[in-house]
C-alpha positions, -999 to 999 in steps of 0.1 A, spaced: 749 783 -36 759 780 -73 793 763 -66 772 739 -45 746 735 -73 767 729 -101 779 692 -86 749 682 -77 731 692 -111 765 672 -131 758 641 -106 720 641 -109 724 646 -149 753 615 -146 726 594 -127 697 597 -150 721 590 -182 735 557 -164 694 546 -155 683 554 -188 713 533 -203 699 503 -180 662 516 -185 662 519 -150 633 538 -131 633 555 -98 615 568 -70 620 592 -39 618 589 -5 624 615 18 620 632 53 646 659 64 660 670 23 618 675 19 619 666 -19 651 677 -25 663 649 -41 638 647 -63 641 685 -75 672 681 -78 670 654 -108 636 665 -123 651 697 -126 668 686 -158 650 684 -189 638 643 -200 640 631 -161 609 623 -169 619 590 -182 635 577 -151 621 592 -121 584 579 -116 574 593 -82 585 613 -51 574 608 -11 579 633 12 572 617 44 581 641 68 561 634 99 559 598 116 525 595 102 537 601 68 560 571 67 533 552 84 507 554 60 527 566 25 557 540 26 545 514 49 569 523 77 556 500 111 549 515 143 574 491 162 599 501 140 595 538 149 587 533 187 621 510 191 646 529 168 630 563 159 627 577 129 660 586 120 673 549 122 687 525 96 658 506 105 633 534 96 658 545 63 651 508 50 616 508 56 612 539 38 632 530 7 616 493 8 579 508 10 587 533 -17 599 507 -43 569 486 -34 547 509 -38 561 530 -74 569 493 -86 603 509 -98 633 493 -99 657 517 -74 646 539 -46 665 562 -19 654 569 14 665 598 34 659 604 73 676 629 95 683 655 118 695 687 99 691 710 123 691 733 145 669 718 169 660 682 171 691 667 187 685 636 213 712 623 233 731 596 210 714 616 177 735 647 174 726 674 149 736 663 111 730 626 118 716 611 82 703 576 74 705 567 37 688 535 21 689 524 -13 664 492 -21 666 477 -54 641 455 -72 666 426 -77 662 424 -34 698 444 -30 692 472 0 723 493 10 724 514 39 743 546 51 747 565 82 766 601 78 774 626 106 778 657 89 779 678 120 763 711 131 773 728 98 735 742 90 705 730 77 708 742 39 745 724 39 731 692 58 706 691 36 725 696 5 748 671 12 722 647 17 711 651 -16 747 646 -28 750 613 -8 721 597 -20 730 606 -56 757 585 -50 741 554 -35 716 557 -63 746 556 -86 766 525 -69 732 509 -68 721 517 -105 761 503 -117 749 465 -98 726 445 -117 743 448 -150 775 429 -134 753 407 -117 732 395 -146 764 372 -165 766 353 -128 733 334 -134 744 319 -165 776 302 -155 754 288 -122 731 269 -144 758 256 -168 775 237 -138 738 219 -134 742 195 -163 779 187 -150 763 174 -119 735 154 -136 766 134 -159 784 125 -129 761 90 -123 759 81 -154 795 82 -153 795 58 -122 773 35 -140 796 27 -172 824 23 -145 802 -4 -128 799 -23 -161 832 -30 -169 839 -59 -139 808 -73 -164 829 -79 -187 
């Protein structure tokens, strides 16, 4: 358990050094890892910063009423779907007003397989306030519920990270779009000087 906590502890530290770089804030949301996640990062000291709020939505209901999750969606997919993973990470940013949040929804054992939905069958989402929403499905396999677990927590460090690394690369795009508006605006007044000179 140490080997596997020092990683996770170095990532999550990684994560909230990157966020509060980028003043960046973050909430949880999370069914099968049961708050995991979120332990896992307020564990170190100053978190406090960066991580606003957790869910743990474990039952249907929860996601219903906490993050917003629709009864269609639940009824059609289930809720360990990369429907039900976005809902989840979409209510929980709406809701925290923060500007990243990570959904987690699976099956980590032992019991609770369905045909098509093996055991260690994960849906990740990661929903951003800029409208980016990235989604993950991992099949970890029947390696245990602490491991599935734990790699969950692992996996959605990372999507937090690849999220969290966007909007600063994305932010020097605008300015170049608006600077080829003027262009376009010259353009007729160009075709108008060239209509003068048969005038003359």
């Amino acid at each position: 358990m140490a080997s596997e906590r020092q990683p996770t502890s170095a990532l999550a530290r990684s994560l909230l050094d990157l966020c509060r770089s980028r003043k960046l804030t973050i909430a949880t949301a999370e069914s099968c890892t049961g708050g995991l996640v979120a332990g896992a990062l307020t564990d170190i000291p100053g978190s406090s910063d960066v991580i606003d709020r957790g869910f743990v939505t474990y039952s249907n209901d929860a996601k219903r009423a906490m993050l917003g999750v629709e009864t269609s969606t639940l009824a059609t997919f289930g809720a360990v779907s990369k429907e039900t993973a976005t809902q989840m990470a979409v209510g929980a940013l709406e809701r925290a007003g923060v500007d990243l949040a990570v959904s987690i929804t699976g099956i980590a054992g032992p019991g609770g397989a369905v045909p098509g939905k093996p055991v260690g069958l994960v849906h990740f989402a990661v929903a951003a306030r800029d409208g980016r929403i990235t989604h993950r499905e991992c099949r970890f396999g029947a390696i245990g519920r602490s491991a599935v677990r734990q790699r969950s927590v692992m996996e959605a460090l990372r999507m937090l990270m690849e999220m969290a690394r966007g909007p600063v690369q994305a932010k020097p795009k605008r300015p170049t779009v608006s600077r080829v508006r003027p262009r376009v605006t010259r353009s007729p007044r160009r075709r108008a000087v060239k209509g003068r000179r048969p005038r003359g």
